[in-house]
C-alpha positions as CSV (number, residue, x, y, z in Angstrom):
1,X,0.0,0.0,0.0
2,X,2.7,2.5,1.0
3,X,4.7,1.5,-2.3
4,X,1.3,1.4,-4.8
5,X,0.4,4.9,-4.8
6,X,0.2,7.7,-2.9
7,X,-1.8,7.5,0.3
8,X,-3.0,10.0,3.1
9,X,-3.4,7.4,5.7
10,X,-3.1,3.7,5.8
11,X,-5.4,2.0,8.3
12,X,-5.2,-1.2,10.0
13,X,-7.7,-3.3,11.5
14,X,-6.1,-6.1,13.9
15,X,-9.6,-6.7,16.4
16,X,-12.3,-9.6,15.5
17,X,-14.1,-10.9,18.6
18,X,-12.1,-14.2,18.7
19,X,-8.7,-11.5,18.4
20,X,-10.1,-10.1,21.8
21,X,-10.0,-13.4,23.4
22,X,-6.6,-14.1,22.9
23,X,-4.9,-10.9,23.8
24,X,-7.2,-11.4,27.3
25,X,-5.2,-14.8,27.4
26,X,-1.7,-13.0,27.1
27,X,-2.1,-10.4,29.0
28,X,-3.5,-13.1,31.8
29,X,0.0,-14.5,31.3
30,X,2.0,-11.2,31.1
31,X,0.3,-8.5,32.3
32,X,2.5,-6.0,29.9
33,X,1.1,-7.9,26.9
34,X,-2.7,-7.6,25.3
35,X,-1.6,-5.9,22.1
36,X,-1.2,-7.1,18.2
37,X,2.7,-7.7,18.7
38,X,2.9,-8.4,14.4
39,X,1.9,-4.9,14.1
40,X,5.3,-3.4,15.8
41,X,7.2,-6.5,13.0
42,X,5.4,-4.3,10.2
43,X,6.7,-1.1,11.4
44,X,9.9,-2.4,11.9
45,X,9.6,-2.9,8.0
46,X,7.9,0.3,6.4
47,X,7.5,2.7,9.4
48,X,10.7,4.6,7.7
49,X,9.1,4.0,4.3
50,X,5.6,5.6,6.1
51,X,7.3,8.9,6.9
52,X,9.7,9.0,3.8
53,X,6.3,9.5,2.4
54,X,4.4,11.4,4.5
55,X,1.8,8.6,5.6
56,X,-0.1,8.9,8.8
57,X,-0.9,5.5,10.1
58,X,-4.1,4.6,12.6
59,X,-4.3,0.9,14.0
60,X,-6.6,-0.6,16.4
61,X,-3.4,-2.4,17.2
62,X,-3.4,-1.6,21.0
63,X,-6.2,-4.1,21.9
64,X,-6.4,-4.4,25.0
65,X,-3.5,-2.6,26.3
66,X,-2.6,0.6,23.7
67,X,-0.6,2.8,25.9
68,X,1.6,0.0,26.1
69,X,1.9,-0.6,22.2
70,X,2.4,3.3,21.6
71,X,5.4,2.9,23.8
72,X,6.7,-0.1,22.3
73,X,6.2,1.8,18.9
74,X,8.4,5.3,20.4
75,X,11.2,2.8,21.1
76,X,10.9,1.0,18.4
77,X,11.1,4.6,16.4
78,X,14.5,5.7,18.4
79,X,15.8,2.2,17.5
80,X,15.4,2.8,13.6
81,X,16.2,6.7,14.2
82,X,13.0,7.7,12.7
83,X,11.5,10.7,14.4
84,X,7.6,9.8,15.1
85,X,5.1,11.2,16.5
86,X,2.7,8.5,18.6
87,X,-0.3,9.0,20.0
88,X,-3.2,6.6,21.0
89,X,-7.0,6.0,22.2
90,X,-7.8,4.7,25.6
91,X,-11.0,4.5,27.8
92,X,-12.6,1.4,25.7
93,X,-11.2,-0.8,28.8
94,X,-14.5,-1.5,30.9
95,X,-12.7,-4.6,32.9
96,X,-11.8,-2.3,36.2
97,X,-14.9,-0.7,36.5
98,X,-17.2,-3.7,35.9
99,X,-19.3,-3.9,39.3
100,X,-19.4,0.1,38.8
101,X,-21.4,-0.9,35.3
102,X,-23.2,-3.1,36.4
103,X,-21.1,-5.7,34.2
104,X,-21.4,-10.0,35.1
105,X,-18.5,-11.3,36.7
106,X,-15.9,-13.7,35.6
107,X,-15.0,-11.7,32.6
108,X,-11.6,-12.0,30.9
109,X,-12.1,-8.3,28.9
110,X,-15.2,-6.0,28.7
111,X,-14.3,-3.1,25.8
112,X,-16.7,-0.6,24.6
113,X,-17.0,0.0,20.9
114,X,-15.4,3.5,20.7
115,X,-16.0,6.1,17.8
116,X,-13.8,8.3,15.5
117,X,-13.4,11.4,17.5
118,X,-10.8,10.4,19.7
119,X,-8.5,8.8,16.4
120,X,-9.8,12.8,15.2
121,X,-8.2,14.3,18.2
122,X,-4.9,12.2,17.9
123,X,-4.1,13.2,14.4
124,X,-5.1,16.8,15.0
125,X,-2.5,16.9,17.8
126,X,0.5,15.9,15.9
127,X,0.2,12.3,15.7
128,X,2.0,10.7,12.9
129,X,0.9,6.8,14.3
130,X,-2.4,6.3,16.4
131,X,-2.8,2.8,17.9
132,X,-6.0,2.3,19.5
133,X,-7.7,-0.3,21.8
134,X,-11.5,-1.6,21.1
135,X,-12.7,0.9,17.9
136,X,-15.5,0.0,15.4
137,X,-13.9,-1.1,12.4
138,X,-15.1,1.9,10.6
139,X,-13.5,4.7,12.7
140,X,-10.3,3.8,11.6
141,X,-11.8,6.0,8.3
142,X,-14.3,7.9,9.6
143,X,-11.2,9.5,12.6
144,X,-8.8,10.4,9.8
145,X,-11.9,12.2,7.6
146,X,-13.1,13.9,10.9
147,X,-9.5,15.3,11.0
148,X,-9.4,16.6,7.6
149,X,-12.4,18.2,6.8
150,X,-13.3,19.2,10.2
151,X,-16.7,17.5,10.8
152,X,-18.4,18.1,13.8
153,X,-21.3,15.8,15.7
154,X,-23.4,17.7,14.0
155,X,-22.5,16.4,10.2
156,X,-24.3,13.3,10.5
157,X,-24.9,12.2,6.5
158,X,-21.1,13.4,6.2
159,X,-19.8,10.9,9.0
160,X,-22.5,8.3,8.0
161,X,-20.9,7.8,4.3
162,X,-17.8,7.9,6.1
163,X,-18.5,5.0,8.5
164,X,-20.0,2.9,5.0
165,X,-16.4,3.7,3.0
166,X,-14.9,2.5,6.4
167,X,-17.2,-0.8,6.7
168,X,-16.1,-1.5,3.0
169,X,-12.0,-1.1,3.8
170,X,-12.1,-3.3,7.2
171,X,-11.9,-6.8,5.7
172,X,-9.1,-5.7,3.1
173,X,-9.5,-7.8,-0.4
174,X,-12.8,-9.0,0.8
175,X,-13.7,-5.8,-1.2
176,X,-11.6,-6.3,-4.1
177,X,-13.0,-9.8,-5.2
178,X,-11.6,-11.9,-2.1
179,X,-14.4,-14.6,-0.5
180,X,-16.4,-12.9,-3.8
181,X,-19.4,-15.2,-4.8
182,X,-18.7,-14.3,-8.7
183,X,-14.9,-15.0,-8.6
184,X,-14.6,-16.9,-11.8
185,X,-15.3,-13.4,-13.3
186,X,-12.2,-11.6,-12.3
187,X,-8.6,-12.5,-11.7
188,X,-8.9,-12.9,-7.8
189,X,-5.6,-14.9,-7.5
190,X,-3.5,-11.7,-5.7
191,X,-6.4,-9.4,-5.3
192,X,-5.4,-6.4,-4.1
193,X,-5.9,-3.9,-1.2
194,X,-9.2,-1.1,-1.5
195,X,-8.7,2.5,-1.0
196,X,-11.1,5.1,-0.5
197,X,-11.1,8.7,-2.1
198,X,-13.2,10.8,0.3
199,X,-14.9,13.9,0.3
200,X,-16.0,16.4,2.0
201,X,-20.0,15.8,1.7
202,X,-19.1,11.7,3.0
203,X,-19.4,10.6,-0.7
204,X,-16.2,8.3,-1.8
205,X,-15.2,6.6,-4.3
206,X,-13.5,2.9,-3.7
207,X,-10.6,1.9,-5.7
208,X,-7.1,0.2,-5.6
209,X,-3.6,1.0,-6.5
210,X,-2.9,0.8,-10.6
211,X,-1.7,-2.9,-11.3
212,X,-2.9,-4.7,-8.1
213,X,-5.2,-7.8,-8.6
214,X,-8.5,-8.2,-7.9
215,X,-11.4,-6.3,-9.1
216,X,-13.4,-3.3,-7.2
217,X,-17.2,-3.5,-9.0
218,X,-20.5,-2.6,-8.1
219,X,-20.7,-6.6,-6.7
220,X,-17.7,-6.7,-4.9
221,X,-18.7,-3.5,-2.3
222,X,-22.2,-4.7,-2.2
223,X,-20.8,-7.7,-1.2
224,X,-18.6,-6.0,1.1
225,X,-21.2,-4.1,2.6
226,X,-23.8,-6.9,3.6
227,X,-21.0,-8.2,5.3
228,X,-22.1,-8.5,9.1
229,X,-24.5,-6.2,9.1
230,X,-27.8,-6.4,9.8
231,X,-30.7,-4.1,9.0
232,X,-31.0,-0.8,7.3
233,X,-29.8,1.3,10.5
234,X,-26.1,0.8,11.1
235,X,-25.5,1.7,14.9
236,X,-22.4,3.2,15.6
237,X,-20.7,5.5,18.5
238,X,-20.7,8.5,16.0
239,X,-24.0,8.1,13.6
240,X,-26.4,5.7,12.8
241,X,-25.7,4.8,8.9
242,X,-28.8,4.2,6.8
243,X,-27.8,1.0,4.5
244,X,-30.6,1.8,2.9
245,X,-29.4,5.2,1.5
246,X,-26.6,3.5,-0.2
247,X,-26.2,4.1,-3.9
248,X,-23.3,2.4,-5.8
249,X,-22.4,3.7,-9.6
250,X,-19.3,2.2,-11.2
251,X,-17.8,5.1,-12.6
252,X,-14.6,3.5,-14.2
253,X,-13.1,0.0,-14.2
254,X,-12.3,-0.2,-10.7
255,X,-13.6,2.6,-9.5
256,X,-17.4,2.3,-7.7
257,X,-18.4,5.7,-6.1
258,X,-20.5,5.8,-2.5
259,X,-23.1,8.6,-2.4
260,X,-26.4,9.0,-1.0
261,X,-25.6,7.8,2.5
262,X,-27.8,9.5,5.2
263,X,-27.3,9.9,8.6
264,X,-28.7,9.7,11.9
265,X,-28.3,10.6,15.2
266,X,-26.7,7.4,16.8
267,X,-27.7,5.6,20.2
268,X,-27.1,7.2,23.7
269,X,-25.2,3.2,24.2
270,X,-22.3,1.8,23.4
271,X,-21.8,-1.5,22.2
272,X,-19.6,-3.6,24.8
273,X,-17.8,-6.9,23.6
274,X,-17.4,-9.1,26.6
275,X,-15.4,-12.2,26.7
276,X,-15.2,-15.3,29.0
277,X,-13.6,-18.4,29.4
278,X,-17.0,-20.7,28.8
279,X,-15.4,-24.1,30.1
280,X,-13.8,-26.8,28.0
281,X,-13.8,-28.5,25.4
282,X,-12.3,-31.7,23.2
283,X,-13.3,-33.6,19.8
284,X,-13.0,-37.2,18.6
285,X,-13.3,-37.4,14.7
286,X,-14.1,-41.2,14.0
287,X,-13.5,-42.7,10.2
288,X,-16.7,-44.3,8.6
289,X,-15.8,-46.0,5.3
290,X,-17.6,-48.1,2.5
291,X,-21.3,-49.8,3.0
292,X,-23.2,-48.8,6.3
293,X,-22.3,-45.5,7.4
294,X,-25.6,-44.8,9.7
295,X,-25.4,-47.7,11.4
296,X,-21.8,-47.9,11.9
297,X,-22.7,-44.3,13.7
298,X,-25.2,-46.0,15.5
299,X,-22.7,-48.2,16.6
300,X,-19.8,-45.7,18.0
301,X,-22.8,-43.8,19.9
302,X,-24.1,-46.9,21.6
303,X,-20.6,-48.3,22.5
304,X,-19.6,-44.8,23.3
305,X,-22.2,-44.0,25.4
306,X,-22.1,-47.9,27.8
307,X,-18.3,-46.7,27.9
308,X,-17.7,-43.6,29.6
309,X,-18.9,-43.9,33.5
310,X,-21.6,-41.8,34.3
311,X,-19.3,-39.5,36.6
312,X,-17.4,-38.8,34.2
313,X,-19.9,-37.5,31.7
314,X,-19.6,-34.2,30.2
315,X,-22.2,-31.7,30.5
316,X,-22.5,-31.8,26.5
317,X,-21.9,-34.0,24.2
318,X,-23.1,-33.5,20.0
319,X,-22.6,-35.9,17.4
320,X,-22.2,-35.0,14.2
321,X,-22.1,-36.9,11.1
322,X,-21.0,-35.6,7.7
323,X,-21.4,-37.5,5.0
324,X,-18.1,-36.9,2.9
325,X,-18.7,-40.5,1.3
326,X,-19.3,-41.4,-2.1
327,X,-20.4,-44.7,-3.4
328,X,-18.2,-46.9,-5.5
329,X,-15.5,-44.6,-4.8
330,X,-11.9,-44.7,-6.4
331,X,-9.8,-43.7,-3.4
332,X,-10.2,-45.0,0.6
333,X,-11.2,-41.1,1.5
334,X,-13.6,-40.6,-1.2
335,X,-15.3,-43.7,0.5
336,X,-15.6,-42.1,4.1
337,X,-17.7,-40.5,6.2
338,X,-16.7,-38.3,9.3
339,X,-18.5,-38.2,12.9
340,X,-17.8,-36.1,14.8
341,X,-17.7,-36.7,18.9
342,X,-17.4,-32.3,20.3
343,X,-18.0,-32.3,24.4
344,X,-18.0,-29.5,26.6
345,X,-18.1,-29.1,30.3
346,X,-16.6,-26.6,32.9
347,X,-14.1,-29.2,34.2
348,X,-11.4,-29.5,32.2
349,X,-10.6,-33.3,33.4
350,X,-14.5,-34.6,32.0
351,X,-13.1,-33.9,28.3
352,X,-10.0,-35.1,29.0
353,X,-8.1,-38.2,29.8
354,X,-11.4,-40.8,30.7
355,X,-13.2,-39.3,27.3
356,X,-10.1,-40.6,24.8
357,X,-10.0,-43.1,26.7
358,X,-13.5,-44.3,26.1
359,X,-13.1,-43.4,22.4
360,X,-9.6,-45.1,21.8
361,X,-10.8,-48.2,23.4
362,X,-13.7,-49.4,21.1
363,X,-10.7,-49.4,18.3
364,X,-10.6,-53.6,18.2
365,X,-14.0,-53.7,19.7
366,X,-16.0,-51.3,17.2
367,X,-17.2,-51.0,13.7
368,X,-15.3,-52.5,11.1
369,X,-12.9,-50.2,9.7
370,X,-12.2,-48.2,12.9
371,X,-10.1,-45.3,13.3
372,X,-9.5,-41.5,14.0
373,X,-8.2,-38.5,12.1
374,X,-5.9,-38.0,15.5
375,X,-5.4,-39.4,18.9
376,X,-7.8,-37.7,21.4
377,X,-5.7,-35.0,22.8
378,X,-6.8,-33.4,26.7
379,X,-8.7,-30.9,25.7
380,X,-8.7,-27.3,25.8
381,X,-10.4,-24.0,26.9
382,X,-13.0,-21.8,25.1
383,X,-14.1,-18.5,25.3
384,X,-17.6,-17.0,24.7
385,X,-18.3,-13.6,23.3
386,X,-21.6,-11.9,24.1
387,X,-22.5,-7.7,23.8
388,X,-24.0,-6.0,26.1
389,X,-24.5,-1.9,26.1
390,X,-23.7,0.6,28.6
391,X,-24.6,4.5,28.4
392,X,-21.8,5.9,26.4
393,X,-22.0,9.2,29.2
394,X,-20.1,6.2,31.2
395,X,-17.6,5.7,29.1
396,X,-14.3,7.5,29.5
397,X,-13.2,8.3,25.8
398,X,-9.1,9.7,26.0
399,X,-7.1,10.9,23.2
400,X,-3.5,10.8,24.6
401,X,-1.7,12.8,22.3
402,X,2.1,13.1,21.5
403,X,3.2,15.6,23.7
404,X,1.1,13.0,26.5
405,X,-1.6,16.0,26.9
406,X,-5.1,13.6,27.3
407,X,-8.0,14.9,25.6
408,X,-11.7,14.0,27.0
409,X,-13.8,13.3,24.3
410,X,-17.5,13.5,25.1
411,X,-20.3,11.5,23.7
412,X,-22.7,12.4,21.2
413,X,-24.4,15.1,21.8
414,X,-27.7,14.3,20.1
415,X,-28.9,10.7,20.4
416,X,-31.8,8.5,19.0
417,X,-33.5,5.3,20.8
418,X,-32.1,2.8,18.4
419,X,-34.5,1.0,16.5
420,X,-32.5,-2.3,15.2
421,X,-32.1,-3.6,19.1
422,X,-35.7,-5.5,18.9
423,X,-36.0,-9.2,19.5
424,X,-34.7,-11.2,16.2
425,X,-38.0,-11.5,14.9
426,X,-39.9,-8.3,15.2
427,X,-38.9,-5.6,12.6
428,X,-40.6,-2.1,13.5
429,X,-42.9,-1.6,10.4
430,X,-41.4,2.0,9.6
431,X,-38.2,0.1,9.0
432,X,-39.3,-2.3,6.6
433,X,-39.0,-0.9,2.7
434,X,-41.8,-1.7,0.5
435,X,-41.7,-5.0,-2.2
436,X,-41.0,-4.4,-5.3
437,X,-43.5,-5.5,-8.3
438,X,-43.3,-9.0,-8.7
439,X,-42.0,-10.9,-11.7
440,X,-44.7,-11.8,-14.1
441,X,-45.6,-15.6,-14.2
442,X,-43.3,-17.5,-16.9
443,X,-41.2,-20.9,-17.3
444,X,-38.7,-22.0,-15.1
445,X,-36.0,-24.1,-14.4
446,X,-34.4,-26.1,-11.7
447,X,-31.0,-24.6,-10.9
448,X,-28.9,-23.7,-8.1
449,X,-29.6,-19.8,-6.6
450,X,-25.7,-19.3,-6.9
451,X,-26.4,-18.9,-10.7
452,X,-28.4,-15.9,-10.0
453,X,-27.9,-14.5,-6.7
454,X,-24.3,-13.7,-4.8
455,X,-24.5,-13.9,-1.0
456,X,-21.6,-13.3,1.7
457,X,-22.0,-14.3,5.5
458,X,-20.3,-13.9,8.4
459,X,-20.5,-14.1,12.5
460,X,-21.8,-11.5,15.2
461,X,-21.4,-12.9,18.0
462,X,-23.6,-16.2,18.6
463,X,-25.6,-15.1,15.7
464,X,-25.1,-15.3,11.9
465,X,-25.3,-12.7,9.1
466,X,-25.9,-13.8,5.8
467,X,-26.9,-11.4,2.9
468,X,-28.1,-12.3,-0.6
469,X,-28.2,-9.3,-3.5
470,X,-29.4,-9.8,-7.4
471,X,-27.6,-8.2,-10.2
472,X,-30.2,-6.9,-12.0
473,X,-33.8,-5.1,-11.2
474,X,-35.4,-8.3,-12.0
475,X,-33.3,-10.7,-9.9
476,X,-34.2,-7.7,-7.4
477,X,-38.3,-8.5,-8.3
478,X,-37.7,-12.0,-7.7
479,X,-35.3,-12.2,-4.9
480,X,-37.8,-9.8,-2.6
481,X,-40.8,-11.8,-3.3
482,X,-38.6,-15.2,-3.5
483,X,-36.1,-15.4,-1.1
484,X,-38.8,-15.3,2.3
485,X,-38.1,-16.3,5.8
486,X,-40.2,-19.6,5.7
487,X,-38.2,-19.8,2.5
488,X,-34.5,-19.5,3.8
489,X,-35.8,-22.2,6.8
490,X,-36.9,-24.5,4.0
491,X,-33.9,-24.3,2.1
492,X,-31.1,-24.1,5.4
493,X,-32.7,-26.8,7.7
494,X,-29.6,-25.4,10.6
495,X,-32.2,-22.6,10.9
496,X,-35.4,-24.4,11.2
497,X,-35.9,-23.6,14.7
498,X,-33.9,-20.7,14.9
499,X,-35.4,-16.6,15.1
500,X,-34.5,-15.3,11.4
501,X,-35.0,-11.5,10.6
502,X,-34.8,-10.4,7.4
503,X,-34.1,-6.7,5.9
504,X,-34.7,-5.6,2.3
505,X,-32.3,-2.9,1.2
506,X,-33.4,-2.1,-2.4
507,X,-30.9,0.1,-3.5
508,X,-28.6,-2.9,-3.1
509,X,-31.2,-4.9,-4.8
510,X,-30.6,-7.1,-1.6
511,X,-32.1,-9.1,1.0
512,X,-30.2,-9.2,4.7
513,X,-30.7,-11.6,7.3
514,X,-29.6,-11.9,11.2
515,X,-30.3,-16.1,12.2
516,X,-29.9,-15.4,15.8
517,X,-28.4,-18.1,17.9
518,X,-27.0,-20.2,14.9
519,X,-23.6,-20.3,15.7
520,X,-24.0,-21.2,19.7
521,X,-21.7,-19.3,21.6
522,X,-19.7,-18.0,19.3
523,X,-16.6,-18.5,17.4
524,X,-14.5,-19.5,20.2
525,X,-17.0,-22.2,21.3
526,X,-16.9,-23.7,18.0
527,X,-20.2,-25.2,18.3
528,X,-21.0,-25.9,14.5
529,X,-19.0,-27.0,12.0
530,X,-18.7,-23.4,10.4
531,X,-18.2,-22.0,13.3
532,X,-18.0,-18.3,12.0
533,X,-21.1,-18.9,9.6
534,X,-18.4,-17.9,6.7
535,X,-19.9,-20.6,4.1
536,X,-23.3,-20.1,5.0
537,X,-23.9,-18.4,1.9
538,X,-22.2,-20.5,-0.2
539,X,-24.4,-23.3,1.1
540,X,-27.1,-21.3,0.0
541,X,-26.3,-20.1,-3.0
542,X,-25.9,-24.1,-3.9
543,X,-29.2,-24.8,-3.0
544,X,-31.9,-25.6,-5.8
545,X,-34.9,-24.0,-6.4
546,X,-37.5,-23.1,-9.4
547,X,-36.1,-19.9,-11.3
548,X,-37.4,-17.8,-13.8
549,X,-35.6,-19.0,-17.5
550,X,-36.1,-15.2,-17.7
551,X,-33.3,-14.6,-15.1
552,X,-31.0,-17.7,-16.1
């Protein structure tokens, strides 16, 4: 990036919710740690090459401990003899004061989602490098724009299409045709990084360096944008973004402009990621191969179960059998199955030793064929990631600038009850946009959705985003009126049981939908085999149904 073209500021976004977990693990070891350490190996590399050129730099870097990675970065800097100015964000760190905020115990980190102002207040101070803790993705833009054009609270649709540009640079290639559901269409084998252009008015436009791979298009943002969200009101510390005010034009080849976006005010909370250890865990992956997979599962379940004393049995156990196997196949693997033994429980030693144990000894006495991917190993712990939401008044926001002068920054000063925060299956009606005209009735064909429809998922927590958009105004028609919640249960039986919202944004001739509680606990819990719901739409996209020979 810092060699492609010239920049203004280069971003970095180190922080997913699993990410948060582990820096609570180091800094449990070491209380000095709690920081993305590969960040200070990059600036070892280019943080000469950075100022050579003028770059400013913003990083969510610090995690959980930022102070600490803006001093690591000033010695660092004296080390190479390159005169930087650090400053970094604090106050996101709700751990100490968690009985004060009325926060659950047994927490390993409690961080509040903090906005752009503070990153603002950094790089209006001086700051060549900001490193801050627990930021939304997107103020790692929007602070840099609030800097330059000097927005104010006030300049809500100007922030809003900042915070979209920023939601479309956070997962890096992902907006440049990487995890893109139309990837035979571009050459996506070294796609390249996105920029954005910004403006003053919010409006960008989203492009890459000359000569990088990949492709920015009208697909690959909307794709982008869908990405773990959920309805048309994008809460945020700064703004509420309205998806639904997105417009996308492709000016040029690679080059899609943002306009349109409008903003309101956001919530008087702030979202707080909060991460425990949940217990333990361990898995047993048995081979099935050739002629009677179920009952050979059958088989391992029963014997499993007569095996392991009562005393010793976990508070969960889930089987899980995938059937990888083909019949009359022309290799061993092609022939198998998996099943898949996962157990949880709060003591580490009921998915440990007695549960391999169990397992490994059924090998000579077991279905014929027996054996395992891997020897049972003792197990190991997992976290769980839930949100909660504290009144951002609460919440100390500090810019700590070069010169080590600490800035208060104050909440919003305008706030709105936010409207998305409703139970997984109620959508206020003012929310909702209207269906468009149906397709006329016509032939069709049975065919996989993925020939007409692109789709990108993702995790929030224990719940699972998956968005679907058309390409044209009549895969739009048919989509809308297609593509219903009874529908989605029909066609992903996971969800059957499951609350499922779905969102129509019609600019992005899309459908959005939250499946609350798919994914269990979380990504650290691994409770299904997708454990970050990343394939979910690639599942669905394979699915069959009746389309249109209009559309195909």
């Amino acid at each position: 990036m810092l060699t492609g073209g010239p920049l203004d500021v280069l971003t970095g976004d180190y922080l997913a919710e699993l990410t948060m977990l582990i820096l609570a693990r180091d800094r449990l070891k070491d209380p000095s740690l709690g920081y993305a350490r590969t960040f200070l190996r990059q600036m070892e590399e280019c943080l000469g090459l950075a100022r050579d050129r003028g770059v400013r730099i913003v990083v969510n870097a610090g995690g959980l401990n930022p102070a600490r990675l803006a001093e690591q970065l000033r010695e660092l800097a004296r080390h190479l003899g390159v005169p930087t100015a650090v400053a970094h964000v604090e106050g996101d760190d709700l751990l100490p004061r968690r009985a004060e905020l009325g926060l659950p115990e047994g927490l390993l980190a409690a961080n509040a989602y903090l906005g752009g102002f503070g990153i603002a207040a950094c790089l209006a101070g001086g700051a060549d490098v900001v490193v801050t803790g627990r930021v939304t993705d997107a103020a790692l833009v929007a602070g840099p724009a609030i800097a330059h054009f000097g927005w104010t609270p006030e300049d809500l649709d100007a922030l809003a299409g900042a915070v979209v540009a920023g939601h479309v640079l956070e997962c890096g290639a992902q907006a440049t045709g990487g995890n893109y559901a139309f990837f035979r269409e571009h050459d996506v084998d070294h796609p390249g990084f996105p920029l954005a252009e910004l403006h003053p008015d919010g409006s960008s436009v989203i492009t890459k360096h000359p000569g990088t791979g990949g492709a920015v298009t009208v697909g690959t943002v909307t794709a982008q944008l869908l990405y773990e969200t959920g309805g048309p009101h994008y809460l945020g510390p700064d703004v509420t973004a309205r998806l639904d005010t997105v417009r996308l034009t492709e000016e040029a080849p690679d080059r899609v402009r943002i306009d349109g976006v409008r903003g309101e005010a956001p919530p008087p909370t702030l979202k707080v990621g909060l991460n425990r250890l949940g217990g333990h865990r361990n898995e047993v992956v048995f081979v099935l191969t050739g002629l009677d997979i179920e009952a050979k599962s059958a088989l391992v379940q029963r014997q499993f179960a007569a095996a392991l004393p009562p005393e010793a049995r976990p508070a969960e156990l889930r089987w899980t059998l995938a059937r990888t196997d083909h019949p009359d196949a022309d290799t061993e693997e092609a022939a198998s199955a998996l099943l898949r033994l996962t157990a949880r429980d709060r003591d580490p030693a009921r998915v440990g030793r007695e549960l391999g144990k169990a397992a490994v000894e059924l090998g000579l006495a077991g279905y014929p064929g027996f054996h395992l991917t891997a020897p049972p190993g003792p197990g190991a712990p997992y976290g769980v990631f839930t949100a909660a939401r504290v009144d951002a008044k609460l919440v100390e926001h500090t810019a700590v600038l070069p010169d080590g002068r600490r800035i208060a920054v104050p909440p919003a000063p305008v706030t709105s009850q936010p409207v998305d925060t409703h139970p997984a299956d109620i959508q206020p009606a003012d929310t909702q946009a209207e269906l468009p005209d149906p397709l006329p009735p016509g032939p069709t064909r049975r065919a996989p959705l993925g020939l007409l429809l692109g789709a990108r998922s993702g995790d929030k927590g224990g719940d699972a985003n998956l968005g679907v958009w058309a390409r044209s105004e009549d895969g739009w028609r048919w989509l809308a009126h297609t593509l219903t919640v009874p529908k989605l249960r029909e066609l992903l039986p996971e969800t059957a049981e499951l609350p499922v919202t779905r969102h129509l944004l019609p600019h992005l001739r899309a459908v959005n939908f939250t499946l609350t509680g798919l994914l269990g606990e979380g990504v650290a819990a691994q409770h299904r085999f997708d454990p970050q719901a990343k394939a979910l739409g690639e599942w669905l996209r394979s699915r069959h149904l009746d389309i249109p020979e209009v559309l195909l």
